[in-house]
C-alpha positions as CSV (number, residue, x, y, z in Angstrom):
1,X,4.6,-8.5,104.3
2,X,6.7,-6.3,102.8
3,X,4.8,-3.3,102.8
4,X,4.0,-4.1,106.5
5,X,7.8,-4.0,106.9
6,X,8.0,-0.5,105.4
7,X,5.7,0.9,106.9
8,X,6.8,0.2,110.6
9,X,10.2,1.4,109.0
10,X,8.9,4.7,107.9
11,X,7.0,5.1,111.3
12,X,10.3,4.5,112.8
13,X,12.0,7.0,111.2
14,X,9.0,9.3,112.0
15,X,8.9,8.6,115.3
16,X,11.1,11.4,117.5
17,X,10.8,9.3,120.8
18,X,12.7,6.5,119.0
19,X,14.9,8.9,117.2
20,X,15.7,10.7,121.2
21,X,16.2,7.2,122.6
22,X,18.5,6.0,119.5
23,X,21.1,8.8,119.9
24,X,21.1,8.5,123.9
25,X,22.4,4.2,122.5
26,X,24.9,6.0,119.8
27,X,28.6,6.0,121.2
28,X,30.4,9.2,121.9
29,X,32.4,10.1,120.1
30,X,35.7,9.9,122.3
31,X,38.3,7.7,122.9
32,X,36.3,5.9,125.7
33,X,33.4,5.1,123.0
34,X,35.7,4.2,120.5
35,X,38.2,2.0,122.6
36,X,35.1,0.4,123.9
37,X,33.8,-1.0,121.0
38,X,37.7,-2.1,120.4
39,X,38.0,-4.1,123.6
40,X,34.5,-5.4,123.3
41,X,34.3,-6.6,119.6
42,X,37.8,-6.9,118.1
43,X,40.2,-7.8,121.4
44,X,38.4,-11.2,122.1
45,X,38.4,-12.4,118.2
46,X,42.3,-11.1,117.6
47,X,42.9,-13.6,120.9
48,X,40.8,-16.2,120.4
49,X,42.0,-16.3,116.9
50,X,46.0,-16.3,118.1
51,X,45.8,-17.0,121.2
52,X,43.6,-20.0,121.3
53,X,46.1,-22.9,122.1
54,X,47.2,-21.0,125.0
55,X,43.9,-20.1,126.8
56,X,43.0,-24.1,126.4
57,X,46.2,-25.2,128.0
58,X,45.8,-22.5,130.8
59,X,42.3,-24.0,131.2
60,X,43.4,-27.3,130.7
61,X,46.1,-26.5,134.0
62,X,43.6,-24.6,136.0
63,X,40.6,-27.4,135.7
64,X,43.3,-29.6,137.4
65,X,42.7,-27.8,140.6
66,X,38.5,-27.8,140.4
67,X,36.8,-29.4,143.7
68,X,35.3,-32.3,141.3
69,X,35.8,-34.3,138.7
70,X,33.0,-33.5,136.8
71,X,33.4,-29.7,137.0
72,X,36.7,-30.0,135.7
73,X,35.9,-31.7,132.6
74,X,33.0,-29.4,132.2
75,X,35.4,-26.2,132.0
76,X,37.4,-27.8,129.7
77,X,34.7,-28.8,126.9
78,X,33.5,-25.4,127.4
79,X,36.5,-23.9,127.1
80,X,37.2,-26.4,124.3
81,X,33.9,-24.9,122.3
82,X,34.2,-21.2,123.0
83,X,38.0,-20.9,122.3
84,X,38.5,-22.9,118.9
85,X,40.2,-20.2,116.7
86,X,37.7,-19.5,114.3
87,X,36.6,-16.0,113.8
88,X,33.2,-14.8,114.8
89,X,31.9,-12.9,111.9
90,X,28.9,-11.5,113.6
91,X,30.7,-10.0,115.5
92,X,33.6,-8.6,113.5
93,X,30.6,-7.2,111.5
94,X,28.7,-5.6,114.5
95,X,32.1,-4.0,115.3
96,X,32.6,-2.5,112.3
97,X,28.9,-1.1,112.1
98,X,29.2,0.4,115.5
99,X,32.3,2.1,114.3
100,X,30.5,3.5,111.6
101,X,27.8,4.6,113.3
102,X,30.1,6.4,116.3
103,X,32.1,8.2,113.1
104,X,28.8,9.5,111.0
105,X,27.7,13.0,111.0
């Protein structure tokens, strides 16, 4: 398995169509490439971590106003779930390696 593993790696590597296709993915390197992986990885962790009480109440205040019931309490769990304070280390982590990857040579 493992040598099957290599060897699709080293045919990767090989591989110029891959190689063309994987630096049209690679962020520019401007601000635009580099505040975008900010706003998309880091912003919603720093909130959700600090902000989380907040954001639930807001929800908690808006689901008042939902056309059912039912819907209401549905935003509320969900919101409940996605907005608890912990930290998403996934991706924290895929942050940082984009920001590697946009700052390599």
């Amino acid at each position: 398995m493992k040598t099957k593993i290599k060897n699709i790696q080293d045919n990767l590597k090989n591989n110029p169509q891959f190689q063309e296709q994987l630096q049209k993915m690679k962020p520019k390197k401007t601000i635009w490439g580099f505040l975008g992986i900010v706003l998309f990885f880091f912003l919603p962790e720093f909130l959700n971590y600090f902000y989380h009480n907040e954001i639930n109440a807001w929800i908690v205040e808006y689901a008042k106003t939902a056309p059912n019931q039912s819907l209401g309490n549905s935003l509320i769990w969900l919101s409940k779930k996605s907005f608890d304070g912990e930290l998403s280390y996934l991706n924290i982590t895929l942050g940082f390696v984009f920001l590697y990857w946009l700052f390599k040579d």
